[in-house]
N, C-alpha and C positions, 0 to 999 in steps of 0.2 A: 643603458643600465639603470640610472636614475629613472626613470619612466617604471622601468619591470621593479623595483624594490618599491615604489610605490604602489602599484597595483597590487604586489603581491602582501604589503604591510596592510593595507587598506582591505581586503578581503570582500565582506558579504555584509560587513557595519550598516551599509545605506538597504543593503536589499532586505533582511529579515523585517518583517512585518509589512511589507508594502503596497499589499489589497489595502491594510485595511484605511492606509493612508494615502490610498488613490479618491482622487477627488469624485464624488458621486457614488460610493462604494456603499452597497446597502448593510448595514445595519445585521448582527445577530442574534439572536436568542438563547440565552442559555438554559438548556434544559435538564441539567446533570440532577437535580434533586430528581425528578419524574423518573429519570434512567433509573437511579438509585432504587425505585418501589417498581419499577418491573423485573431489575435482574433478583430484588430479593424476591418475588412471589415467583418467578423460573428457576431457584435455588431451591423452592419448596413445592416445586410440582406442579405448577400453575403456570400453563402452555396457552400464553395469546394469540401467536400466530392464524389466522385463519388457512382454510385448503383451497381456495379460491384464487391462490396464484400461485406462479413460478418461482422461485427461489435462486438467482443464480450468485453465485462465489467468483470475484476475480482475484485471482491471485498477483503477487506481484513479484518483483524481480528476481530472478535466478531459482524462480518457483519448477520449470523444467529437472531442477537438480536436484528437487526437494522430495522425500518420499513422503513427508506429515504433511505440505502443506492443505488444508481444511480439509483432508480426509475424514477425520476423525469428525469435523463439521458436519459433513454429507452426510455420515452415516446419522450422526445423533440427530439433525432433520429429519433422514427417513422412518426411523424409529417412530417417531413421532405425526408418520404418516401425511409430511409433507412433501412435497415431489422440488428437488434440490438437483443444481447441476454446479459443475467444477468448469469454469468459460475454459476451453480448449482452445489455447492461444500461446504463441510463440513470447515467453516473459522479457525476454531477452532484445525484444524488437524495438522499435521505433512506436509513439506514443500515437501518432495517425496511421501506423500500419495498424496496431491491433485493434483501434477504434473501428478502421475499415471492418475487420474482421467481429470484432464483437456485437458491430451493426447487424452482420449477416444475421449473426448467432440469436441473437434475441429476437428479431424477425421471424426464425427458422422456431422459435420455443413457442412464440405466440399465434403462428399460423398452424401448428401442429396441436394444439391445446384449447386456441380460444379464451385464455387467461394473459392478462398481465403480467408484467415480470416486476418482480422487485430487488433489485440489485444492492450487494455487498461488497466493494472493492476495500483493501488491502493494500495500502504503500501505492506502489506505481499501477499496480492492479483497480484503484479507485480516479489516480489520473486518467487511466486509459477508457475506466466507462464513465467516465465526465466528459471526457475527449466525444466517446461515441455516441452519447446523447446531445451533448452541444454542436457536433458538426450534423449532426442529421435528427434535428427536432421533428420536422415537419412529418417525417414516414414514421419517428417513433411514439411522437405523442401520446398516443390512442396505446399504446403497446406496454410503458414501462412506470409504475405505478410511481415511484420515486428511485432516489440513490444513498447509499451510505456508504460516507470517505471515512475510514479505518487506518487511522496513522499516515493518512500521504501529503505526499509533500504538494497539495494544491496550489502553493505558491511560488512552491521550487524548494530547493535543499542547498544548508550552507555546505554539508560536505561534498556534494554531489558541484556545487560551484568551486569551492576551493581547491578541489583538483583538478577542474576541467576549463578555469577561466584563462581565456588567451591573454598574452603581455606579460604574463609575472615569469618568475624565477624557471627554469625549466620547465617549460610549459610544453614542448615540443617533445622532450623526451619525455617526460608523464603520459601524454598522450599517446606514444608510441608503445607503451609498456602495458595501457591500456587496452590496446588496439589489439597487443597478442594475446590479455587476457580475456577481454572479452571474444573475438571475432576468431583466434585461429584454437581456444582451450573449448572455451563453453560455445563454439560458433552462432554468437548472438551479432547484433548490431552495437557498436558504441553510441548510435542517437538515442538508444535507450536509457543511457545515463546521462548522456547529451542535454536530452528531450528535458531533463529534471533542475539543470540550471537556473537560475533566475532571469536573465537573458533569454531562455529559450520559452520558458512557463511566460515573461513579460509578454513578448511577443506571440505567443499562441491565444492567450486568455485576451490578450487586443482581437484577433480576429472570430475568436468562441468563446463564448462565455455560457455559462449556465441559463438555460430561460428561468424568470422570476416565479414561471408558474409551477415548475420541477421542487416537490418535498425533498429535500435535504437535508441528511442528519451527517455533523462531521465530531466526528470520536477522534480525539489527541492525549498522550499522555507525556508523564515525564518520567526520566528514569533514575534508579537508586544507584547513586555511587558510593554505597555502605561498602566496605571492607571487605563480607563474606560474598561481594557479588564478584570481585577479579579471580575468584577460586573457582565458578558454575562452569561446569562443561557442557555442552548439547549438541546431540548429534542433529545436525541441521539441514544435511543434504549429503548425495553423495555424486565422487567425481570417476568421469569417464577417460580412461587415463588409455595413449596410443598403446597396443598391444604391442609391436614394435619396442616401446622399452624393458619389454621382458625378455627381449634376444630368444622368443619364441620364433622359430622357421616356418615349422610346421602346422602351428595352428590353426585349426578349421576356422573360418570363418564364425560362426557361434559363439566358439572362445574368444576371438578378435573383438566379437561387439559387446562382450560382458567382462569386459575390463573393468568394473567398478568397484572404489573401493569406499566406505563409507566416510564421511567428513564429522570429524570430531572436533569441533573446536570451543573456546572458551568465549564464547558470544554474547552474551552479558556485559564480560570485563571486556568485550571491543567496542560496546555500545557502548560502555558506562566511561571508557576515555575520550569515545568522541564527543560526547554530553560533555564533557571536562573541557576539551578543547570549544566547543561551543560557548559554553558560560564563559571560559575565563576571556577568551576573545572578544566573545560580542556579548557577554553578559544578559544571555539569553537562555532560558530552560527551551529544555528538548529530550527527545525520547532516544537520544543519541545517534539518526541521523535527518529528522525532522524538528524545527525549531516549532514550540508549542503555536504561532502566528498564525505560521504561513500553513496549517491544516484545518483550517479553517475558512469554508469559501463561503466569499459576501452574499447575505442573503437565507445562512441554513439553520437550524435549529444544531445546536453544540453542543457537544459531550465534553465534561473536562471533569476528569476523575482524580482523586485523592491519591488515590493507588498507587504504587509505583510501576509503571511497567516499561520496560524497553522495546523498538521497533520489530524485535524479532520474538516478540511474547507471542501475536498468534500464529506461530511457525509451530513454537515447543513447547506449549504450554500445559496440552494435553500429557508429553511425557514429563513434565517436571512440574503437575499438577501439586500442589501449596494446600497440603488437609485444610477443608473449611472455607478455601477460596474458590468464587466463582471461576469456571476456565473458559478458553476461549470461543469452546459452541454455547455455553449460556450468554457469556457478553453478546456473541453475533444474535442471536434469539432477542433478548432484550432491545437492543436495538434495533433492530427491524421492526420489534413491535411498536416501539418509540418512531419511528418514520411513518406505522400505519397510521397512528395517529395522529402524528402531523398532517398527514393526506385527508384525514378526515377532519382537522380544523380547516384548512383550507378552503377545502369543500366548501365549506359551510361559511367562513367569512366573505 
C-alpha cells in the first residue's frame, strides 16, 4: 500500500518533458513568427499550397465516432483544387497496428498518382503517422514529402498516464472500466490509449525514432481556463448505443445498426479541468490532455501559438468558428505550407 500511494502521489512529475532532456536529443526551431505571416496571407486569400502533391489528414482518437472530424478540412482543400484524403484507419487501435496500415495507405496514394504525400496528423493521428514513417523509412522515403504533429502527444500524455500507470491506487479496477469502454462500447483496442503513456512512447521512440532527414513541423497549444469556457457545449461525436436497450423485438436489422444518438457534451470545460489538474500538479501548461513539452519531437521546426486553444479545437472549431478568427482548415493550410518550406530549406542546406 505504501508502494501504490507512492506511485500514485508521484504521478508524471519525472516523465513531462523528457525528449527534450534525453541525452543527445536534437535541438528545435521555433518557427511560430513565420506561421503567424502564412495563416495571416490564407486569412486573406493567398493559397500557398502547391498541386504537386497529396494531402493526407490523420485523424486521431475516437475519430470513428466523430461526424466533423477534418471533414470540413477535405472539403475546403478540394475547393481549392487540392487533392486531400481523410487516412481510413481504425482511431481506436493500437499505435503499430495503424502505422501498419497507414504504411499501406500512403504507398497505395503515391503508386496511384506519382506525387508525394504530405501528411497532417492530429492528437494520436500524428503518433500513428510518425509511427509509420519511422518504422518503415526505407520503402517510404522517396514517397512522403514530410509530417505535421498537430497537438499530439509525441512524448506521451500525463492524462493518458495517470490513468493508465500500473502500482497506484486502483489501478486494476480503472483499467477494467476502461477495457468496457473502450473495447466492448466503441469496440477499439485499449493499447490505443495504452500506446500514449510515457512508458510505452519511452519505449517505442528507443526502437523508432524519426529520421533526421524527415521535415517536421510540430504545432502545440495551451488552453483557456477563463470562466466562459466551463459553459461551451460541442457536439463532438456521436454514439452507437445496443438497440437491445430499447426493448425493440422487432426491429429490422437497419433500425438495430442506426442506433445513434448524437454526443453533446461540454468539452472545452473537460479540457480546461484537465489543463487545471496538469498545472496545479505538475506545474505544467497543456492543451488539457497534452503537456505543451512532450508535442514537440527532437529535431522539427515548432509551432507555439498565443492563442488559446484546446486539444479538441480541431474537432469543432469549424461549428464554433470565433468571427475574425482563423479556423481549423486555415491553420492546417498554413502549416503545411510552413513544412513545404521547411522541405525546401533543407534541400538546400
Amino acid at each position: 500500500m505504501v508502494d501504490r500511494l507512492q506511485t500514485t502521489w508521484k504521478g508524471s512529475i519525472d516523465d513531462i518533458g523528457w525528449l527534450q532532456r534525453l541525452p543527445g536529443s536534437m535541438g528545435v526551431q521555433d518557427r511560430t513568427q513565420r506561421f503567424e505571416q502564412i495563416l495571416e496571407l490564407v486569412c486573406h486569400g493567398v493559397h500557398p499550397l502547391p498541386d504537386n502533391l497529396i494531402y493526407l489528414l490523420v485523424p486521431g482518437l475516437f475519430s470513428n465516432h466523430s461526424p466533423l472530424y477534418f471533414v470540413d478540412t477535405k472539403v475546403y482543400f478540394s475547393k481549392l483544387g487540392l487533392t486531400c484524403h481523410i487516412a481510413k484507419i481504425h482511431s481506436e487501435a493500437a499505435v503499430e497496428t495503424n502505422a501498419s496500415v497507414l504504411k499501406e495507405y500512403i504507398e497505395e496514394l503515391h503508386w496511384g498518382s506519382g506525387k508525394q504525400v504530405a501528411i497532417l496528423g492530429h492528437s494520436k493521428g500524428g503518433v500513428d503517422a510518425a509511427a509509420a514513417v519511422a518504422m518503415n523509412w526505407p520503402s517510404l522515403k522517396d514517397k512522403v514529402a514530410g509530417l505535421v504533429l498537430v497537438q499530439s502527444p509525441y512524448g506521451g500524455s500525463p492524462i493518458a498516464s495517470d490513468i493508465l500507470r500500473e502500482g497506484q491506487i486502483a489501478d486494476v479496477q480503472t483499467r477494467y472500466l476502461l477495457e468496457l469502454l473502450i473495447q466492448k462500447m466503441v469496440k477499439g483496442d485499449l493499447k490505443a490509449l495504452e500506446d500514449l503513456t510515457y512508458k510505452k512512447r519511452q519505449n517505442f521512440l528507443a526502437r523508432y525514432s524519426l529520421p533526421r532527414e524527415l521535415p517536421v513541423v510540430s504545432f502545440h497549444t495551451e488552453i483557456s481556463i477563463a470562466p466562459k469556457v466551463f459553459s461551451t457545449m460541442s457536439h463532438i461525436a456521436h454514439a452507437e448505443l445496443p438497440w437491445h436497450l430499447f426493448n425493440i423485438e422487432t426491429a429490422s436489422n437497419v433500425v438495430k445498426n442506426s442506433m445513434k444518438v448524437p454526443v453533446v457534451v461540454p468539452l472545452p470545460a473537460l479540457m480546461a479541468m484537465c489543463a487545471k489538474h496538469i498545472e496545479l500538479r505538475y506545474k505544467h501548461k497543456s492543451d488539457g490532455l497534452v503537456a505543451r513539452q512532450d508535442a514537440e519531437a527532437p529535431g522539427s521546426v515548432v509551432v507555439r501559438p498565443d492563442r488559446k486553444l484546446d486539444h479538441g479545437w480541431m474537432v469543432y472549431s469549424v461549428s464554433n468558428k470565433t468571427l475574425g478568427e482563423p479556423d481549423a482548415s486555415q491553420v492546417c493550410e498554413a502549416l503545411l505550407a510552413l513544412l513545404l518550406e521547411t522541405c525546401k530549406r533543407t534541400k538546400a542546406d
